[in-house]
N, C-alpha and C positions, 0 to 999 in steps of 0.2 A: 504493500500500500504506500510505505514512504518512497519506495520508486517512479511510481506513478503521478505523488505528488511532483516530484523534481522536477520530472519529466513534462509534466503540461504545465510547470512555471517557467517563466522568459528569466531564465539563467543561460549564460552565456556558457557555451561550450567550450573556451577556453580552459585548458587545466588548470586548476588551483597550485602554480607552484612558484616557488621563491624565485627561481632563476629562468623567468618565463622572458626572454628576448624577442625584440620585433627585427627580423631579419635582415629587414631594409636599408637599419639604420644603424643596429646595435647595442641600440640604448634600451634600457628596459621598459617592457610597455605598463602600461596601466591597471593593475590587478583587478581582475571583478572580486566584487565583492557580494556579500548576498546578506537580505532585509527584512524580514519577516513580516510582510504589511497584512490588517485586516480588510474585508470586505470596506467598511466603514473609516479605512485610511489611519487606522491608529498602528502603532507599530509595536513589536513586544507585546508582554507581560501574556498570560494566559489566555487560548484561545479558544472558543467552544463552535466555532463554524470551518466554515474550508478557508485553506490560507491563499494568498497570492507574493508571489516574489518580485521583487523588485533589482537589480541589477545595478552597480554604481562604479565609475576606474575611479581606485587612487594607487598612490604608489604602493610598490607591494613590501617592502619596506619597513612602512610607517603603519600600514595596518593589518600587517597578519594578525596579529591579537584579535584583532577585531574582526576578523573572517571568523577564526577559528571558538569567538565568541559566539558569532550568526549561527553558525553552522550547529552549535550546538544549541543555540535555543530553538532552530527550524528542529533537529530534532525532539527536543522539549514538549514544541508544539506539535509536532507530529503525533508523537503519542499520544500526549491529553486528545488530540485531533480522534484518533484510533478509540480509546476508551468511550469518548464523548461518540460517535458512529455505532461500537457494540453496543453500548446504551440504548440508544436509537434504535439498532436492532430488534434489542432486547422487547423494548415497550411497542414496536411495530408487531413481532410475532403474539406478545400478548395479547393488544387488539385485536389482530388475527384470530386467535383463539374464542377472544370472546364472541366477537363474529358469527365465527363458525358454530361455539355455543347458543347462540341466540337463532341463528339457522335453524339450528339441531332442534332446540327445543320447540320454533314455529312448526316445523315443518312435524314433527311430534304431535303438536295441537292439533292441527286442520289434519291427520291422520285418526285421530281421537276423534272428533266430530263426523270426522267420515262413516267412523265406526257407527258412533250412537244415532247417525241417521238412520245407515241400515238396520242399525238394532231396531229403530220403531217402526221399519217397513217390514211387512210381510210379504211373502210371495205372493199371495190374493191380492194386495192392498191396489195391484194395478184394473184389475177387472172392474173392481168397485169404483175406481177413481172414477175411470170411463162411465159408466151408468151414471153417478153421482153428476159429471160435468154434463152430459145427453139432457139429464133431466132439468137441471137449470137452464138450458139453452129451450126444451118446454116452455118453462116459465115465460122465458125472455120471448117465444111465439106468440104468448096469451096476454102479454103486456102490451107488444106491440098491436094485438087485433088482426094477427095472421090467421092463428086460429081459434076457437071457441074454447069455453068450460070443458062441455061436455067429451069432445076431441082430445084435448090435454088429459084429460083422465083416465081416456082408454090409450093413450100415447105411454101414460106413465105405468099402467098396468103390466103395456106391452115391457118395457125394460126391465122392469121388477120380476117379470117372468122370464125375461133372458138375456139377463147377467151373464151367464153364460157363455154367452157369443161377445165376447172383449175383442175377437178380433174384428168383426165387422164393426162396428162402434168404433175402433181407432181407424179404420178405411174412412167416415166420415163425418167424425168431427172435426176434419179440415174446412170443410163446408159449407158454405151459407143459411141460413136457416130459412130459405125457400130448397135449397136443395137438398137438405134434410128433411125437411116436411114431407119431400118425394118418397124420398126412401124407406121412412117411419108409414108412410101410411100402402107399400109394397112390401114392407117386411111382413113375413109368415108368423100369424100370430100360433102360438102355443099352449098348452093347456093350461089353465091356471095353478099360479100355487097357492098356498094358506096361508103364506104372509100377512105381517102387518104393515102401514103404509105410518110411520108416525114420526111427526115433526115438534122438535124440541122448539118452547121458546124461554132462551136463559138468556146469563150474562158473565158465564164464560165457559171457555170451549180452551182444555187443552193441546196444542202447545199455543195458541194465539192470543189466549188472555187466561194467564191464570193467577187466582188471586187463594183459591181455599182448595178445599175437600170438593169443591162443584166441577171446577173444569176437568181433572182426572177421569171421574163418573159419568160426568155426560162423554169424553170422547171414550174412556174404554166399555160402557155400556152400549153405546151406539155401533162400536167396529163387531163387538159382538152379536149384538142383535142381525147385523147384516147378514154375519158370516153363519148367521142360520134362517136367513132366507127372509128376510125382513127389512122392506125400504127403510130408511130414517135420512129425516134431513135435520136440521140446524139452523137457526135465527138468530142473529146475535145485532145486538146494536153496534156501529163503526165508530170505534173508538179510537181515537189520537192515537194511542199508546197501544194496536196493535202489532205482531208478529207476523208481518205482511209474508218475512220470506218462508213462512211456511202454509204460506195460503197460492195452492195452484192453480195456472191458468184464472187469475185473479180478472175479472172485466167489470166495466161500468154498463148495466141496463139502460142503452139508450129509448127509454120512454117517460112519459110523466107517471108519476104518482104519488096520491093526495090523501091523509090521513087526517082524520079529526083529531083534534084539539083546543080544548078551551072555546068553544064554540066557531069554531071555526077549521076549514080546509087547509094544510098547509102540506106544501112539496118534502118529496124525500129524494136521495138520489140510494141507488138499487142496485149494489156491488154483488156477485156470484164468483165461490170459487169452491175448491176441491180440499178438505183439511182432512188427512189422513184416509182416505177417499168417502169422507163422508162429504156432500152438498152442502154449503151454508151459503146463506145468504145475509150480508151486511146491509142493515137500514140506518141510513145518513141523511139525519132532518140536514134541512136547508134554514129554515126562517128561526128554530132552535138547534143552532150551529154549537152551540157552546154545552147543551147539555154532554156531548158525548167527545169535545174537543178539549177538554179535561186534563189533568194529570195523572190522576188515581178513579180507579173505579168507582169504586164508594167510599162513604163518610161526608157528604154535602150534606147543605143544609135543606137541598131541595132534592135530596135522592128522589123520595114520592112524585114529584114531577117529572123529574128524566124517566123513571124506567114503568109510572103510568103509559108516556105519550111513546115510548117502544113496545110497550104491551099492545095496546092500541093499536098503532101502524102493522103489528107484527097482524093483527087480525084484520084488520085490513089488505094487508097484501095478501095473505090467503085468499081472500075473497076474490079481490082482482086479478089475481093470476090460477083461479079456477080448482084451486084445490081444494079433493076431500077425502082427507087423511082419516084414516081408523080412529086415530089417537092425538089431541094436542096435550104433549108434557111437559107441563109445567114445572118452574123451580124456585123453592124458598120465597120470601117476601116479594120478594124484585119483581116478580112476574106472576103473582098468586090472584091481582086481579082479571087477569082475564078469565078466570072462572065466573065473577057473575059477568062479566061483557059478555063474555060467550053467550047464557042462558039467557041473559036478559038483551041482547043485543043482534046476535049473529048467529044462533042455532037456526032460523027459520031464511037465512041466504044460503040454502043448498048445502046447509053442513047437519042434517038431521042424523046420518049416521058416522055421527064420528064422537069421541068420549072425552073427558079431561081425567088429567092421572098428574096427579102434584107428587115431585117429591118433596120432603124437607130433611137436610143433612144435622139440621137439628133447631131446636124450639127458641132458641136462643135470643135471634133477632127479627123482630114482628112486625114491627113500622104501625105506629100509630099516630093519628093524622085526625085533623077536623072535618065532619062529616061534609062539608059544603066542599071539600074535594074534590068529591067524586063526580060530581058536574064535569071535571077538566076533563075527563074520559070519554062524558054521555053519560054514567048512570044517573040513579034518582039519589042524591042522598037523603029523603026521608025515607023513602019508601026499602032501604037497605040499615037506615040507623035504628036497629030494633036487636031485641036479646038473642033473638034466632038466626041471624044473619051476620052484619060484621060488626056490632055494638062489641065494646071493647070487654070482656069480662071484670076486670078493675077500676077501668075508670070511664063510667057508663056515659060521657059528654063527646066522648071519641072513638072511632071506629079502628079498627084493626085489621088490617091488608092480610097477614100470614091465616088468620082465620078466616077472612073471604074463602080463601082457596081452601082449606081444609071443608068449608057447608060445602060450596059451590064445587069441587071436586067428587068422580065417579069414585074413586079411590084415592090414599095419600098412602105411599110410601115412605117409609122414615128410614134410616140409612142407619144400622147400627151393628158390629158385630156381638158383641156382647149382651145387652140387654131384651127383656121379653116385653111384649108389648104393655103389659103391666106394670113394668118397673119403667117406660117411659111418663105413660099415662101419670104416674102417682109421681115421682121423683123428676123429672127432667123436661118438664111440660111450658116452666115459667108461663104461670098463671091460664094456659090455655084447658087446665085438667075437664073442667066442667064440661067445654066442645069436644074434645079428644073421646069422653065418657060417651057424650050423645051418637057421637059419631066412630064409634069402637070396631065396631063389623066393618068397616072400607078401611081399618090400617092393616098396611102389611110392612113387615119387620124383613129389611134386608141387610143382607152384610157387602160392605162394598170387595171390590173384587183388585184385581192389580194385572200389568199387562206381562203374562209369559213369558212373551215372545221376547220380551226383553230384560228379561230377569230369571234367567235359567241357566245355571252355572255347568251342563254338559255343552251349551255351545255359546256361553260368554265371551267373548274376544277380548272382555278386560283381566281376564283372568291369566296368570301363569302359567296355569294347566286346568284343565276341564274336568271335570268329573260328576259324575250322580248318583243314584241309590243304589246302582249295579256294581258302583266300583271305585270307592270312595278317597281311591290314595291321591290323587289333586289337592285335595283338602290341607291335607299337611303341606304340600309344597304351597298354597297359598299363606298359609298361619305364617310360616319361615316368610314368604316375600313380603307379607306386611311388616312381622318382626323387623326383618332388616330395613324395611321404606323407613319406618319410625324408629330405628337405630335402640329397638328393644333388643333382652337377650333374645336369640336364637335357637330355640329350645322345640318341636312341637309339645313334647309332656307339660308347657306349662300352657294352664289355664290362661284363654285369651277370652276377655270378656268385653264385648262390642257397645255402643249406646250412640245412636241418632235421632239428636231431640228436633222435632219440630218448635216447639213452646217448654217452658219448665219456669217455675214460680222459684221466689227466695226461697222458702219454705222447703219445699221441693229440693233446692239445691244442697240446704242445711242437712236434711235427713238423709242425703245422697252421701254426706261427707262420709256420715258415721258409718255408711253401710260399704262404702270404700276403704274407709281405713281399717274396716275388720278383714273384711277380703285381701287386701294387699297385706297384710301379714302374713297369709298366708302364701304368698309368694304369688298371685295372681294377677297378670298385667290386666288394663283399660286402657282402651281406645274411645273416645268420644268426638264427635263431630257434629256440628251446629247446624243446619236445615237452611239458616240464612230466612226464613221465612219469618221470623219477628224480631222484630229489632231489639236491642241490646242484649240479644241471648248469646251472641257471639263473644262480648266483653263481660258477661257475666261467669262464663265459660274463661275466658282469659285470668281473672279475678281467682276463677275455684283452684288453675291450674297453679296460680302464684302461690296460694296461701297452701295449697297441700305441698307440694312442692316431691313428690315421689317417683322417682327413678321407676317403676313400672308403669305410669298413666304417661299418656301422650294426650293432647288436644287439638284437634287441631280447628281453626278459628271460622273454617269458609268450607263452605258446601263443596266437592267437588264427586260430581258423578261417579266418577272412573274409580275413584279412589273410596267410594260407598257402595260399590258391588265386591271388591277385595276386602272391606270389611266386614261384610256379610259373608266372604267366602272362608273369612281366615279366622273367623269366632268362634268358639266353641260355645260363647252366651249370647245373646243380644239383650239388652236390658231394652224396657219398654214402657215408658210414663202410663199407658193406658191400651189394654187389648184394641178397644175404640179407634183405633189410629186410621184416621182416612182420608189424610193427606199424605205420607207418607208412607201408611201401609206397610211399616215395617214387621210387625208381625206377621203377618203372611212370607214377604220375603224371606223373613229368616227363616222359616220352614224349610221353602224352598233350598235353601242353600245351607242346610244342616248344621243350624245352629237354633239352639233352645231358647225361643220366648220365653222370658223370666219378667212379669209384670214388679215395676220396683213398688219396695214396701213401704209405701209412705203410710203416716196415721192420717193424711187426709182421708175421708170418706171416698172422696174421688176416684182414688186408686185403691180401696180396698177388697176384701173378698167375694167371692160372688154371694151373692144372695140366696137364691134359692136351684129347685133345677126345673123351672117351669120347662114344659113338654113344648109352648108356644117360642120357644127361643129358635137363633137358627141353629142349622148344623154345624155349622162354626162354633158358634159358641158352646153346644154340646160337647162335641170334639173336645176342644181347648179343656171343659171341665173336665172330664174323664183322661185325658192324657198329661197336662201341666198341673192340674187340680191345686192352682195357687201355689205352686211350689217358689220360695223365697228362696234368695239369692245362694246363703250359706247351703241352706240342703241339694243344689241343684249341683253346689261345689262338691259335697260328701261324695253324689250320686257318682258326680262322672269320676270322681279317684278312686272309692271302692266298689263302685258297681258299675265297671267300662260294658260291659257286654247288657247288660238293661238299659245304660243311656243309650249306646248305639240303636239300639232295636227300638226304640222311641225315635232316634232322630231316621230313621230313614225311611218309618213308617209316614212319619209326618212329610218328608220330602216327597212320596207317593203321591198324598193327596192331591186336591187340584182344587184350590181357593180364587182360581183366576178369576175377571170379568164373565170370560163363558161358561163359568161353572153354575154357584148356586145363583150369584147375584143376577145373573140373566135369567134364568131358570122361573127365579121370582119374580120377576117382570113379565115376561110373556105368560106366567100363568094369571097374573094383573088382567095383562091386556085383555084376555081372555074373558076372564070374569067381567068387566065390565062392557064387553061388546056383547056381551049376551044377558044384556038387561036390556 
């Protein structure tokens, strides 16, 4: 390198030597000398950039010193020069590195996401997409006045009966919707099936808005429902704050349409697209542009008017675009009025045979409101503010929206795994027990359900290694690859104990410590992880992690998918605030992935023992008593150290079952539908 310096500096080629003669003359010539200049013209002292040489004759004589001085601080500077470039090196390949690190880990992510797309795609979900988008493009015939009511409903019969044929359907929905009209009304119809025809109208639909326990259950009840022979469509209001990129072949309904409110007609615009290959349909007021351009879904102070004046429109486009569904289902407060609009409004526009079926995910939040409301919709508010109808039960000056829909409902489903319709009625009713009594024979008791297809640890792609009830050594290699992600020992004999809270109170937290610190004496690691679904649970979680401060618990502060099916895979417990869990659903999952629901033992009421063994409970909850039968933390420890061969045969019986959407929680719905279209 110092060669190279010399080399592109304008030093004279002259040799450096004492008795350097000019031939000519004889006299001694002019010695070069050599100068160490920087970039910046200062000369000497230490250099940290590239140098430049400078060239100067004096007698050679008078300043060999002085050569022999240059010469040695160019070397001087050469090396700091040299040092100062490996340096540079040095911190250029660590950028590099980091780089390349940050590469690694992108290109890591958008492989991850790749993943969990497919995880939620089924190999059907394409057939259904296609029927789902046909049938919308229906709609969009009957808005425009291409074709009638009556035509649309034997058009949508015709798909409903052949789903089947996905490949013709992708031949022509390229097409215009006169040139699809052609071919829907030459297609060969086929026999009928015994489907149901039924359109949800809620306010939210998972993955496109999800806010609770509601959007899970409406899209994994609906994918199920299909996938046994049963149209379903979707209604949702257009909210700001959707997930557009998981809404396909997304378009705008080029037509007008006009929904009452407040006495008065006012425009909507009429977006259609494909979510999970179910059909929805987005309703976008115009003239109340703000109800649904929002932040947050709910918590206003005028929730009752936004999602009245969608309930509303929602029965209104039914009407205008000619459909007449088996079933309109309804959900919780938000959408519980269309039960009286229906009866008292819209059963007698061509919807005589079709039913209403409310769920509620629980009694919790009821919306109550001043009678002279229900004007803003069309109803009467006298003629509805009475004991028997939506008069509030507490405070008899005000009406109650969550009980409209439970009178004016054919059926009300209540969403619960645990509970028998008797311990809702009496305990879990807030204040509505008196209607819940009257109206006892139309509750049915469901347990919600969770989606297989993407929580099954024989073909998980987040997993290490796969495995199921057939052949369960995956298991341990996942227990070890969590161990080492969270830099635990590496042991499988020890005790790995899981916990993914959705919610947990102080209280909750406090009783958690003592039941941790018994446990980790015993040498049993915990993994916890936060849901992100309530705020400050994260840092309350941070806070537990500080004050215990124990070399077996990890925490970690943020939800992440990938790394909440490895901890399902690699527990030998999972702890669980509440059997009830229907956001999460992690009781179920950890069946699935053999690992023992262990309900934590708090003295709240809440989380306490079961009650009775009513025969009216579901099969889930049966199950659950007869196989977990309240078993607490310590004894579930004893089980698996001295009694390996009776836990195992417990966890793999439970891994068998099949707690999914298409199992009981479908099951109970379509024996609903049932009952109620045959009244």
């Amino acid at each position: 390198m110092i060669t190279e310096m010399l080399s592109s500096s304008s030093i004279s080629k002259t040799p450096l030597s004492r008795s350097n003669f000019s031939p000519s003359n004889g006299k001694p010539s002019r010695a070069s000398f050599i100068c160490c200049v920087r970039k910046n013209a200062e000369s000497n002292g230490s250099s940290s950039g590239p140098l430049q040489l400078e060239l100067g004759n004096q007698s050679s004589d008078e300043n060999v010193p002085q050569m022999r001085s240059g010469v040695r601080k160019l070397f001087r500077e050469a090396q700091q020069n040299i040092l100062y470039l490996n340096k540079q090196h040095i911190l250029a390949m660590e950028e590099l590195d980091r780089v390349k690190r940050e590469k690694r880990s992108l290109l890591d992510r958008i492989e991850q996401l790749e993943r969990i797309k497919l995880m939620y795609t089924r190999k059907g979900c394409d057939k259904f997409s296609l029927s789902a988008e046909l049938l919308l493009r229906i709609d969009s015939m009957v808005l425009t006045s291409l074709i009638g009511s009556k035509e649309a409903s034997e058009f949508r019969r015709l798909v409903m009966d052949s789903i089947g044929s996905a490949d013709y359907f992708s031949e022509i929905m390229h097409k215009q919707d006169t040139e699809i009209l052609v071919e829907l009304r030459h297609f060969p119809r086929k026999s009928r099936k015994s489907g149901y025809h039924i359109i949800h109208i809620c306010t939210e639909m998972a993955p496109v808005v999800s806010v609770g326990s509601l959007a899970p259950y409406v899209t994994g009840l609906s994918r199920a429902l299909q996938r046994k022979g049963n149209l379903v469509e979707v209604i949702l209001p257009k909210y700001a704050s959707l997930n557009l990129n998981e809404v396909h072949g997304l378009r705008e309904v080029e037509a007008e349409f006009h929904s009452y409110f407040n006495g008065q007609l006012h425009g909507n615009r009429i977006w259609t697209g494909v979510v999970c290959g179910i059909g929805v349909t987005f309703i976008e007021p115009l003239y109340y542009s703000a109800f649904f351009g929002c932040e947050n879904i709910y918590g206003y102070s005028h929730d009752f008017e936004r999602f009245t004046y969608f309930s509303r429109a929602s029965l209104d486009y039914i009407i205008k675009a000619g459909k007449q569904p088996d079933v309109l289902h309804i959900h919780n407060w938000e959408t519980s009025i269309v039960g009286p609009l229906f009866w008292d409004v819209f059963v007698n526009q061509g919807l005589g045979g079709t039913r209403i079926m409310l769920t509620c995910q629980s009694f919790e939040s009821q919306c109550v409101e001043q009678p002279e409301k229900l004007a803003l919709c069309g109803l009467d508010p006298y003629g509805l503010h009475c004991s028997d109808r939506l008069q509030d039960n507490n405070k008899s000056h005000l009406v109650n929206v969550l009980k409209a829909g439970v009178v004016y409902s054919n059926n009300v489903i209540i969403m619960s795994s645990m509970q028998t319709k008797g311990q809702i009625i009496h305990a879990t009713s807030h204040g509505l027990e008196p209607t819940l009594t009257i109206h006892k024979d139309k509750l049915v008791v469901a347990p919600p359900g969770f989606d297989s297809s993407a929580w099954d640890p024989s073909v998980d792609k987040f997993l290490p290694q796969n495995y199921s009830a057939d052949n369960m050594k995956g298991k341990s290699v996942c227990k070890v690859s969590l161990q080492q992600h969270l830099g635990l020992q590496e042991k499988v004999s020890i005790i790995l104990v899981g916990c993914i809270f959705s919610d947990i109170s102080d209280i909750e937290l406090e009783n958690l410590k003592t039941l941790i610190w018994m446990a980790s004496r015993r040498g049993v690691q915990f993994v916890f992880m936060g849901s992100g679904q309530t705020p400050g649970l994260n840092s309350a979680l941070e806070y537990f992690e500080e004050e215990l401060k124990d070399e077996n618990m990890r925490f970690l502060n943020k939800y992440d998918e990938s790394l909440a099916h490895l901890v399902l895979a690699g527990s030998d417990i999972m702890l669980c605030p509440s059997f009830d869990d229907t956001v999460l659903q992690i009781p179920l999952k950890a069946m699935r992935y053999g690992a023992m629901p262990i309900l934590l033992d708090f003295t709240d009421s809440k989380y306490g023992h079961f009650v009775d063994r009513d025969l009216e409970g579901t099969e889930f909850s049966r199950y659950f008593k007869d196989t977990f039968s309240n078993m607490p933390l310590n004894q579930a420890i004893d089980e698996l150290k001295n009694n390996p061969s009776k836990w195992d045969k417990k966890i793999v019986d439970a891994m068998t079952k099949d707690f999914s959407w298409d199992a009981e929680c479908c099951d109970v719905h379509i024996s609903a539908y049932t009952a109620i279209k045959n009244l």
